[in-house]
N, C-alpha and C positions, 0 to 999 in steps of 0.2 A: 532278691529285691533290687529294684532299682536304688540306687544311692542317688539324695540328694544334695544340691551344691551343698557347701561348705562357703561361707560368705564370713565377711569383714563386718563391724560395725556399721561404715556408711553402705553397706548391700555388696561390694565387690568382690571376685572370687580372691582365694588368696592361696599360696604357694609358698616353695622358699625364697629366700632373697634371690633376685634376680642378679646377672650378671651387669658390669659396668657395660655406656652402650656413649659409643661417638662415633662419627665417620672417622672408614679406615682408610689410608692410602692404599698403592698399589705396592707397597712393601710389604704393607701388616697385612696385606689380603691375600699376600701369597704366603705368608710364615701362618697365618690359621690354615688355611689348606693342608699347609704339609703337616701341621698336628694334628687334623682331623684323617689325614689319608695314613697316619705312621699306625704303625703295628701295634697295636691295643689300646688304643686312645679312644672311648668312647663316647658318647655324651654328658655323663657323669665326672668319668676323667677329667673330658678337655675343660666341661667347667672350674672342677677343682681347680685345675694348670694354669688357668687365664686367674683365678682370683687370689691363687698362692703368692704365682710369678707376676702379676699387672701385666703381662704381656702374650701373644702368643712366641714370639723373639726370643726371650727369655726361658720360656717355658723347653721351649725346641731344645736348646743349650742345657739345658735340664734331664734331659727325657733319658741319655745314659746312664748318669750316674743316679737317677730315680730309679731304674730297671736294676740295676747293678744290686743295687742297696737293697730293693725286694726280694732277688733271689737269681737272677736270671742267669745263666751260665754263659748265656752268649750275648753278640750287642744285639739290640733292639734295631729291628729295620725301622729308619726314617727316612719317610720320601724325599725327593732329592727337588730342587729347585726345577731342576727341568720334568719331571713329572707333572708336577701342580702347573707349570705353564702351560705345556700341552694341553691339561684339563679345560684350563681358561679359555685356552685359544680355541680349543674346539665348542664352549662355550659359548663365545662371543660371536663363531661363524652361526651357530644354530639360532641368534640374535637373543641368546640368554647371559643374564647376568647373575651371579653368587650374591644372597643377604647373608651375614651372621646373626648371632644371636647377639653378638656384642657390638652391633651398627643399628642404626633408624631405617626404619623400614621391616624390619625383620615382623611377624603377625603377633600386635599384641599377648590376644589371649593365646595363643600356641607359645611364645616366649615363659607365660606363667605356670604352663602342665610339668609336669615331673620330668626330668633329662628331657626337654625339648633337642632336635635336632640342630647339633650345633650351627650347621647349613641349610638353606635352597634352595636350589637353583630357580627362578622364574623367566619367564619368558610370557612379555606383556604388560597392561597397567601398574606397576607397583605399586600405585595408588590406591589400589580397590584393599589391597591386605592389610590395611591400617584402620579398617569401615569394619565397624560391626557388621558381624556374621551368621547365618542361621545354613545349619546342612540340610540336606536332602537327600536322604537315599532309601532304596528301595531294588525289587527284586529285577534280575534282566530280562524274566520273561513276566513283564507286566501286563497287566488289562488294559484296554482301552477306558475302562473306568478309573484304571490306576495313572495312567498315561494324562486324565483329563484331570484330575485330582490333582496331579504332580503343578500344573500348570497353573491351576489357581493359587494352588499356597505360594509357588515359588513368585507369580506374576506381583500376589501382594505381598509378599513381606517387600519384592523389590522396590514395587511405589511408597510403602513404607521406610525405606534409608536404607534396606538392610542387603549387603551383598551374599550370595546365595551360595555354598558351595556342596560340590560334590565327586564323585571319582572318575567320571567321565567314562561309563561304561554305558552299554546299553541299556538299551529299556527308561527306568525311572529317572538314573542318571542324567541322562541325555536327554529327558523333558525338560528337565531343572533347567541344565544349561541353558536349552533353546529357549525358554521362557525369560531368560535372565539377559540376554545378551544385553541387550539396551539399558537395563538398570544397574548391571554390575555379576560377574559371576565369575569364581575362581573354580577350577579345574585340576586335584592334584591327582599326579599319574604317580605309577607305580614304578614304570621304567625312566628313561631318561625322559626331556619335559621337550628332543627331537624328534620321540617314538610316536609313532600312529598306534595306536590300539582300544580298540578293536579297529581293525580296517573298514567296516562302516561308515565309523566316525571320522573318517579323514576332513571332510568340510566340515565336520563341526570344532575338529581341533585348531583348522586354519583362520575357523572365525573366533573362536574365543582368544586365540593369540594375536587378533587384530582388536577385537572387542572387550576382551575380559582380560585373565591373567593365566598362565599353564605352570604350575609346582610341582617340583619332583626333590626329595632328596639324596638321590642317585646324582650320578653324573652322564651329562649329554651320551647319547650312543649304546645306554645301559636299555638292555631286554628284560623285561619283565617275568617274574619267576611267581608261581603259584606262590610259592611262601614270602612274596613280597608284597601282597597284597594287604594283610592284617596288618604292617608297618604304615602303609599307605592312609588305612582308613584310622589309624592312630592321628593322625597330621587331620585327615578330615575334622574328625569328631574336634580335635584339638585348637583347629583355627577358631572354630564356631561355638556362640555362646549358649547354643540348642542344638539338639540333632532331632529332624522330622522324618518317622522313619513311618510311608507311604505303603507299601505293600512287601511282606516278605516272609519266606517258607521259613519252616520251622527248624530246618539248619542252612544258615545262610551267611555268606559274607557280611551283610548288613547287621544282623544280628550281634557280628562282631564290632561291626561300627557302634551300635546303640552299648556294649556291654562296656567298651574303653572310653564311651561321653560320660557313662556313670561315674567312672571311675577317677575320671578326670572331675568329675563336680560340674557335670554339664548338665542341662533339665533337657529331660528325653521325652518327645511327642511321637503318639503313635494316633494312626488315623485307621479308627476300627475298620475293619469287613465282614464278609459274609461268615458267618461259623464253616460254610461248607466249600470254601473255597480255601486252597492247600497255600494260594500265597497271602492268605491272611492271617494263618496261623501262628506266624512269627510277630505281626503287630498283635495281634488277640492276646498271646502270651505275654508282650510287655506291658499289655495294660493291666493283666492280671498281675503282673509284679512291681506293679505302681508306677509304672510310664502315664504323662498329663495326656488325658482322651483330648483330641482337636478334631473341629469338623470344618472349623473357617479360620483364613489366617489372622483372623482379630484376636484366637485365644491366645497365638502364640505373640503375634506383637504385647497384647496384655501382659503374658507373664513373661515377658525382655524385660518391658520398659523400665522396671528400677534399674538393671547392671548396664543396659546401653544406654541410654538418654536417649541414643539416635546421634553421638557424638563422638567423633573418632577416640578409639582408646578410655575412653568414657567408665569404661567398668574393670581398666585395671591400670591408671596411669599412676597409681601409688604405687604399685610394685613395680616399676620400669621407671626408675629415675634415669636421665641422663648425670652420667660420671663420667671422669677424666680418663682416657684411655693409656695414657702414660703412666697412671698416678700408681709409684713402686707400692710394695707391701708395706703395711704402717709398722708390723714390728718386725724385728732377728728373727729367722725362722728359728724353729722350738732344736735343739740339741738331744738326738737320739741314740738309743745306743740298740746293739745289736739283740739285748736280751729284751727292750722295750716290742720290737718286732716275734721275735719268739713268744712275747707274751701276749699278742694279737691271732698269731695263726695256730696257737694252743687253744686259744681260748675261739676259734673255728670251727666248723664242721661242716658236712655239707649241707645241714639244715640253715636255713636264711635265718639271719638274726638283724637285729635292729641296731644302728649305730650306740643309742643310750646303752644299750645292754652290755656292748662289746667295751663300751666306757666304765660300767662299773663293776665287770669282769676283769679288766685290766688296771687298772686304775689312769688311765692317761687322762689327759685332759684332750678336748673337740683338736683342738691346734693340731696336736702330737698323732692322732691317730689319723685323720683328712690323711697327712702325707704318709704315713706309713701306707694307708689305705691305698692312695697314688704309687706306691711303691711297689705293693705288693701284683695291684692292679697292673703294671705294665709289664710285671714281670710274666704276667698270666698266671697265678698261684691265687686269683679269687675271681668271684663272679659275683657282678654287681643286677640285682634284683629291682623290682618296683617297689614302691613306697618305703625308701630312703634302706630295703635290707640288704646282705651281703652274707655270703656262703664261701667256704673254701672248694677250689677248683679240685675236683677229683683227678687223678691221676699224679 
């Protein structure tokens, strides 16, 4: 079944507490770097790290005796200043700039999905990713009826406020785009946000980074890998407050796009077809699993219009306060002892368990177990799961 949003009282999706967000200098933007680029720091982590420590500075000064205390025999690689320069520097040639999660600008509703990416690199408008969003995707060997389809929904939701996105591949992809340029349309790649791909699309990547916005959360220079792609269309579904998914075979990338909007509490449209056409089978089957039938983009402006207004940030400005980026931890961190830990990775397995569980398996309280969790985490002694679970690392 499709899963439907999960909303707030006044209509808005909702998440965990969102991280603190201020502009960063060119100090704190190179100490996020280096805990997002250090050795087991992952989205989950580096959030803990920034809300434990108030800082990414802090955190970094952290990050040994946090691995230490988890288990780890050796030191934990941390990237080195001049690493994360380079990165930048090769950023800034490819005329891309880094957002956090903890900076303005970063994509609302992608900031509220579960471990958002603590990075992305764009290249383009950064104005477009703070506008409410509708995706678009669809199969690469489309129809010309899919191709003409693709143009009218993306054409109106554009004249409707809404910026369009999608993965920037061929076929349906690449209608979006073209359709969108003039009203708004972000593009997030797989590889670095430098890379051409598909080489087709070389003019269309050069106009949406004059015209639109290019996203990646790789970095500049990075080659795109078959198993990079499902990360990719994670960030799609995740920017956008819908996914429209236009034509698509019955196992397909997109399908994986529609299955992670679900997941994420996004309303997923599918635009029937022929029964006997093979790239309609993949929409046919989500509206058999309760994806919203659309055949003009007035259904889907219709069911926005409660969580967007048509107003930037509109449908998730309660959960993205701006806070103090300085502002230390309000209390002493908790006092641990070594058996407190032991009784965290007993009470493990490689089956995924839920944080509550592991709280009233062990008795800690949320404080004591977060850093243990960071602890154990960095040491690589666990694996953090979707929807807030966690599993002991085999081996």
């Amino acid at each position: 079944m499709i899963k439907r949003r999960a909303t707030t009282e006044n209509g808005s999706l909702f998440t965990a507490a969102p991280l603190p967000v201020a502009t960063l200098d060119d100090a704190e933007r190179l100490a996020c770097l280096r805990l997002i680029r250090s050795e087991n720091v992952g989205p989950v982590t580096f959030r803990e790290l920034i809300n434990h420590y108030g800082g990414a500075e802090p955190a970094l000064e952290a990050l040994p005796e946090l691995a230490a205390r988890g288990g780890n025999k050796r030191r934990i690689r941390i990237t080195s200043k001049s690493e994360a320069e380079h990165e930048l520097d090769r950023a800034q040639k490819a005329g891309a700039k880094p957002i956090f999660t903890i900076e303005p600008g970063y994509p609302p509703a992608l900031a509220n999905i579960e471990a958002p990416p603590p990075m992305l690199y764009v290249r383009g408008d950064t104005g477009l990713l703070t506008r409410p969003a509708v995706a678009i995707v669809g199969s690469r060997q489309a129809s010309a009826a899919g191709h003409k389809l693709t143009r009218q929904f993306a054409s109106g939701l554009g004249h409707a406020g809404y910026i369009v996105v999608s993965g920037l591949a061929r076929g349906i992809d690449a209608a979006a785009h073209e359709a969108t340029l003039e009203t708004g349309t972000v593009a997030v790649v797989a590889g670095g946000v430098d890379i051409v791909y598909p080489p087709e699309n070389a003019a269309l990547t050069r106009a949406i980074a004059e015209n639109g916005v290019i996203v990646s959360d790789m970095p500049p220079g990075f080659q795109p890998r078959a198993k990079d792609f499902p990360r990719r269309n994670r960030i799609i579904s995740g920017i956008a407050l819908g996914v429209v998914v236009v034509e698509a075979a019955r196992r397909s990338g997109t399908l994986v796009t529609a299955r992670l909007a679900g997941e994420q509490g996004r309303e997923v449209f599918a635009v029937p077809g022929h029964p006997l056409d093979p790239r309609a089978e993949g929409t046919n089957g989500l509206l058999k699993r309760g994806a919203t039938l659309v055949t003009e983009p007035a259904d889907i402006i219709d069911a926005l219009a409660p969580l967007s207004g048509l107003s930037p940030n509109a449908a998730f400005a309660e959960q993205h306060p701006v806070q103090s980026w300085h502002a230390p931890p309000t209390t002493t961190p908790p006092i641990l002892q070594n058996s407190d830990r032991a009784l965290v990775l007993e009470a493990l397995s490689p089956a995924p368990v839920d944080i509550d569980a592991l709280m009233r398996a062990t008795g800690l309280d949320t404080r004591a177990l977060n850093v243990i969790l960071i602890e154990l985490d960095l040491a690589g002694r666990i694996v953090r799961h979707g929807a807030g679970l966690v599993s002991r690392a085999e081996g």
